[in-house]
C-alpha positions as CSV (number, residue, x, y, z in Angstrom):
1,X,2.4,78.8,69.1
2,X,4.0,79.8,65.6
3,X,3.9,83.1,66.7
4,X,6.2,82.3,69.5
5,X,8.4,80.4,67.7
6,X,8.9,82.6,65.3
7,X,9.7,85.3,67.5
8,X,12.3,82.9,69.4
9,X,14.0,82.1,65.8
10,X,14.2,86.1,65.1
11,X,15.5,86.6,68.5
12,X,18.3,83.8,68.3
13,X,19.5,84.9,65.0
14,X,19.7,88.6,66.1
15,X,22.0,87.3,68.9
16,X,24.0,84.8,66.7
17,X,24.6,88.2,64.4
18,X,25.7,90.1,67.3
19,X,28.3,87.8,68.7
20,X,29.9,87.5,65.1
21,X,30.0,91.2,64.8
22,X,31.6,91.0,68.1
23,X,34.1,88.1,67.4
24,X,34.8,90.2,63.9
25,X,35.8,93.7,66.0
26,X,37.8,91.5,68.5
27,X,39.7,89.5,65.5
28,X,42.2,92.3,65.4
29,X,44.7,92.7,68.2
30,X,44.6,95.9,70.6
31,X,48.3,96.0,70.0
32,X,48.4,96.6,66.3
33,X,48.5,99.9,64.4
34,X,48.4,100.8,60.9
35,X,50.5,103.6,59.7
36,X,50.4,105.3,56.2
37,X,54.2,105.6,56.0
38,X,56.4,103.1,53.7
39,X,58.0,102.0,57.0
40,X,54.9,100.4,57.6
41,X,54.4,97.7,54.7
42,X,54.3,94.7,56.8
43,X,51.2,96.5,58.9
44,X,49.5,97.1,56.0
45,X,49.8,93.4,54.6
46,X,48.5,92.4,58.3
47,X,45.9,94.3,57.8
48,X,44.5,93.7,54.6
49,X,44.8,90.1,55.4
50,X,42.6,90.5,58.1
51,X,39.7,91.8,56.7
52,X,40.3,89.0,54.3
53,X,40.0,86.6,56.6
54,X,37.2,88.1,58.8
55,X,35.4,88.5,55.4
56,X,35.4,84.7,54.6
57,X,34.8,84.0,58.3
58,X,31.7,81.2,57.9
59,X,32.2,80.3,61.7
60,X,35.5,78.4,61.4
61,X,38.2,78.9,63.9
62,X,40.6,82.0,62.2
63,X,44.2,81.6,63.3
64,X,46.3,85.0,63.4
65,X,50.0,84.4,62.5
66,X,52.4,87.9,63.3
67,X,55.6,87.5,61.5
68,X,57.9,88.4,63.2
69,X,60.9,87.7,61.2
70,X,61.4,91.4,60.2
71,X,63.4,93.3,63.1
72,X,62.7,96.7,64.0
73,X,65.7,98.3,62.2
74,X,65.2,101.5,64.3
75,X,64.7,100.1,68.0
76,X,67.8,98.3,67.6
77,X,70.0,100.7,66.2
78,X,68.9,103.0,68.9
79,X,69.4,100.0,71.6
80,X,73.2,99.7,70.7
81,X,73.7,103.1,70.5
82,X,72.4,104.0,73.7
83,X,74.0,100.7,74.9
84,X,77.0,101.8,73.4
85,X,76.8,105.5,74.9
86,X,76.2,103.9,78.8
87,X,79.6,101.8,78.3
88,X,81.7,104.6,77.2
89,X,80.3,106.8,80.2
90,X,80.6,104.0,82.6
91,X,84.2,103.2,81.3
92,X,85.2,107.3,81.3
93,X,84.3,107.7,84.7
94,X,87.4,108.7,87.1
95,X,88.1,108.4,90.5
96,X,88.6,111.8,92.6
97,X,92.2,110.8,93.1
98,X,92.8,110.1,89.6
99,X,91.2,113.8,88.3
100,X,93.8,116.7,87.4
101,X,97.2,114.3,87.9
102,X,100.0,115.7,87.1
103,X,103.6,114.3,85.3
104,X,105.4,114.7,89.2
105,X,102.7,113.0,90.9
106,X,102.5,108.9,91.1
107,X,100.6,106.4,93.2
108,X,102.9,103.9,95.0
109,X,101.8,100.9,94.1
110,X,103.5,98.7,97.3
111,X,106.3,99.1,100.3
112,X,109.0,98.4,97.6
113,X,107.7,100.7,94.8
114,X,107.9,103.5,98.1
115,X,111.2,102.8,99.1
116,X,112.7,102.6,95.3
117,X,110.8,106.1,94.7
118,X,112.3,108.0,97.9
119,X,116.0,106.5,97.3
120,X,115.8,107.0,92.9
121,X,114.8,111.0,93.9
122,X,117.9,111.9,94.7
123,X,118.4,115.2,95.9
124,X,114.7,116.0,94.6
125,X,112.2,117.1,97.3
126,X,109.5,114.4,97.7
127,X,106.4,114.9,99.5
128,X,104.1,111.2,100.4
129,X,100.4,111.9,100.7
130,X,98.6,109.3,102.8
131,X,94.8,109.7,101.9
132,X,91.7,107.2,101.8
133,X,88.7,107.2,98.8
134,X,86.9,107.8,101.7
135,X,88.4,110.3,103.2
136,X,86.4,113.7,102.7
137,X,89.3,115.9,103.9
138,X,91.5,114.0,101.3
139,X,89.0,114.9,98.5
140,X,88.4,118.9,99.7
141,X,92.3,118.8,99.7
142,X,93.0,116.8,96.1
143,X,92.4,119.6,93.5
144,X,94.9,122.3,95.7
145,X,97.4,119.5,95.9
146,X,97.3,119.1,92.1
147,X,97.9,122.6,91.7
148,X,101.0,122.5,94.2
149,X,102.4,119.9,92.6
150,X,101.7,122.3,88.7
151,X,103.4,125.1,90.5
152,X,106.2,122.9,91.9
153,X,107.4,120.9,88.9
154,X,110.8,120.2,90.7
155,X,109.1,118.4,93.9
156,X,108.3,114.6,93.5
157,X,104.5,113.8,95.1
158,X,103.6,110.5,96.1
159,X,100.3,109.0,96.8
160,X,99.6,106.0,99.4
161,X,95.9,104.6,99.6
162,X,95.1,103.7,103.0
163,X,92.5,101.9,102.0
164,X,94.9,99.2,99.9
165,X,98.2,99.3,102.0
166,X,96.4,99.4,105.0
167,X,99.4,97.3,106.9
168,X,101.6,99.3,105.2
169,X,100.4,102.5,106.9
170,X,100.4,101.2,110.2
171,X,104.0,100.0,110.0
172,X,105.2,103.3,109.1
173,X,102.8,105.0,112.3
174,X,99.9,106.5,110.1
175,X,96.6,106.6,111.9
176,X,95.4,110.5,110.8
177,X,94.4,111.1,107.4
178,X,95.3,113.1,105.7
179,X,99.0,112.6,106.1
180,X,102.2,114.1,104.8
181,X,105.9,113.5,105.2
182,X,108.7,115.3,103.2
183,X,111.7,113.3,102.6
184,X,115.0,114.4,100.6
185,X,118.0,113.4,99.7
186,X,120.5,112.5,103.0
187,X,118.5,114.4,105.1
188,X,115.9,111.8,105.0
189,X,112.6,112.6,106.7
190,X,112.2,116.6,106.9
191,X,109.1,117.0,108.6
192,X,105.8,115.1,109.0
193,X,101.8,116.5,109.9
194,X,98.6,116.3,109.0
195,X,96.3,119.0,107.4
196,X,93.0,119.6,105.8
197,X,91.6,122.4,103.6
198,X,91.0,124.5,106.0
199,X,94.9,124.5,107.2
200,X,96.6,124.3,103.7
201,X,98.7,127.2,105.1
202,X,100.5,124.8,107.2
203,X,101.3,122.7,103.8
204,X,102.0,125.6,101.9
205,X,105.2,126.9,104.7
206,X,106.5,123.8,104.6
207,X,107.0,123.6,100.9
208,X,108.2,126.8,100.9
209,X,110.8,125.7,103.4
210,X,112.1,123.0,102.1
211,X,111.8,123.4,98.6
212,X,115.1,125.5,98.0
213,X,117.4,123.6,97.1
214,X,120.3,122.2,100.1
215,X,123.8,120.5,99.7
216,X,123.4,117.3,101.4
217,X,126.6,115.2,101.9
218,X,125.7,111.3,101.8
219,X,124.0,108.8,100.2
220,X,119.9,109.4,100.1
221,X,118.6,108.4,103.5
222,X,114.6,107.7,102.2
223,X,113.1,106.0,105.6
224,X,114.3,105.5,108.5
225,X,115.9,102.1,109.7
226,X,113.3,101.4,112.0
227,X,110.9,102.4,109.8
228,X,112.5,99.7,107.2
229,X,112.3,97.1,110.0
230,X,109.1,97.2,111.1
231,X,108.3,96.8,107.2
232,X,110.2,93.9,106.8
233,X,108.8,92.5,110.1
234,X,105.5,92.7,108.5
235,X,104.1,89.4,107.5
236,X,101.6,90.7,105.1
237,X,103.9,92.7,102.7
238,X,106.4,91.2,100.3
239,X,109.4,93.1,101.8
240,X,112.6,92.4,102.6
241,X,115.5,94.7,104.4
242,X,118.9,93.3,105.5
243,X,120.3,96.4,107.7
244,X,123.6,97.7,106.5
245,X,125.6,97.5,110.1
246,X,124.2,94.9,113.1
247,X,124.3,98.0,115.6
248,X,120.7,98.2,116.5
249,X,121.2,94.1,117.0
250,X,123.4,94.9,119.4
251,X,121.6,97.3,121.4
252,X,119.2,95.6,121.7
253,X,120.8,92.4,122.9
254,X,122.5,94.2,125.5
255,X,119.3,95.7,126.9
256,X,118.3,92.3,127.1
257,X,120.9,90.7,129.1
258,X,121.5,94.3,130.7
259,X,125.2,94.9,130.1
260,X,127.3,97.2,129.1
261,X,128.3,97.8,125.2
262,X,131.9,96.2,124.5
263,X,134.6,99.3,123.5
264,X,135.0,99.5,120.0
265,X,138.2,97.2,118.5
266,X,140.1,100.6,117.6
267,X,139.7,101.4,121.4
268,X,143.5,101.0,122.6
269,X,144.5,100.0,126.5
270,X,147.4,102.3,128.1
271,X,149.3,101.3,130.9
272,X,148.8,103.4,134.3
273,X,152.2,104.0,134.6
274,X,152.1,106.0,131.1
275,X,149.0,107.8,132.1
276,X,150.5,109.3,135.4
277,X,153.4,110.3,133.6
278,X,151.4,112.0,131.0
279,X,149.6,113.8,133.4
280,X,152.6,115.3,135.1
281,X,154.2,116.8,132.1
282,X,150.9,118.3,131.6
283,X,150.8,120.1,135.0
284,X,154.3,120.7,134.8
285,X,153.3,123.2,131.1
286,X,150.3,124.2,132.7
287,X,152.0,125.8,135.5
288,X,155.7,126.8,133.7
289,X,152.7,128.3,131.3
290,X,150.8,130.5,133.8
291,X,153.9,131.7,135.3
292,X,154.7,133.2,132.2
């Protein structure tokens, strides 16, 4: 019986020795690592303070305390950089449209900012491109256009977005993108189509044609009147147009009621007797004139 006892006390403390080897090994975290360099002082306290501790370890409860208070200089310096590197390359990014713009090209802005830009050009060719972000003709077609526009200093280029004046396009008739009109001076609208990048030729003659430059007698036209009209018809831009001269009013009241347009007030009225009398002498020359 002491034999067996004995035995079960030598077991039991070879077992209570193993679990404190144990607990000692597992006393330091997985996640720690000790470096020789001098950027690793605080490790090296950690450490020594844990073999301290897991020297004087008599069964107690050890607490570990990390302090924490010292930042990692280097992971945040290279957090705001890198933080600072993805904001300027988010903020330098440019749209397609915006790439390779040149001084004579602008982006209207609204109806009126399009009307003011025709009408302030003067005599100047001016060319509106109607194109859409998502367009992928107006893309192909962008970088050529800039280089137009370098070659053609003289020629004014205007940009519409279909995607933001949306009513604005369909008031002026523009449903195929992309979309140019040339406009200049009293001549007003020159010529209108559409094109890609595979039919830049047809772009290219009609800048050659009209690009010379032409005496035009009159005030510059810009659009048309009913081109102004249905624009100020249009609820959803801030437009207004007061036509010059109430013909078209009239025209289209008399369809309405379906009569005839009144003469003009500088229209005189001759008597019949006058008329017949005029006519006469007028044979009378005509045949004193042949017989001649």
């Amino acid at each position: 019986m002491a034999e067996v006892l004995g035995k079960t006390s030598l077991l039991s403390s070879w077992y209570g020795d193993r679990q404190q080897h144990q607990r000692r090994v597992s006393m330091v975290p997985k996640n720690c690592r000790f470096g020789s360099g001098s950027g690793n002082l605080p490790s090296l306290k950690l450490k020594s303070q844990i073999l301290r501790s897991s020297s004087e370890f008599q069964g107690k409860k050890l607490v570990f305390r990390v302090n924490r208070g010292i930042p990692n200089r280097g992971n945040s310096q290279f957090r705001a950089s890198s933080g600072a590197k993805m904001t300027l390359r988010i903020g330098s990014v440019q749209k397609w449209w915006e790439k390779g713009l040149q001084p004579n090209m602008k982006e209207v802005s609204s109806a009126q900012d399009l009307v003011d830009s025709l009408l302030s050009a003067g005599e100047k060719l001016v060319i509106v491109d109607f194109f859409s972000p998502g367009c992928g003709g107006c893309k192909a077609l962008h970088p050529k256009l800039c280089q137009l526009a370098e070659m053609n200093s003289d020629v004014q280029f205007l940009q519409v977005n279909y995607e933001e004046h949306k009513s604005m396009c369909y008031s002026l008739n523009v449903h195929v993108l992309p979309f140019f009109r040339f406009y200049r001076g009293a001549h007003g609208r020159l010529c209108s189509f559409s094109c890609t990048n595979a039919t830049i030729k047809k772009f290219k003659d009609a800048l050659a044609k009209h690009t010379p430059d032409r005496c035009s007698l009159g005030p510059t036209k810009g659009l048309e009147e009913k081109e102004l009209l249905a624009l100020s018809a249009n609820k959803d831009l801030s437009f207004t147009y007061s036509p010059k001269t109430s013909q078209l009013a009239q025209i289209t009241a008399n369809e309405e009621s379906g009569t005839e347009t009144a003469a003009s007030p500088c229209s005189e009225s001759f008597p019949i007797s006058l008329l017949t009398h005029n006519s006469e002498v007028s044979k009378e020359r005509t045949l004193t004139t042949s017989g001649r």
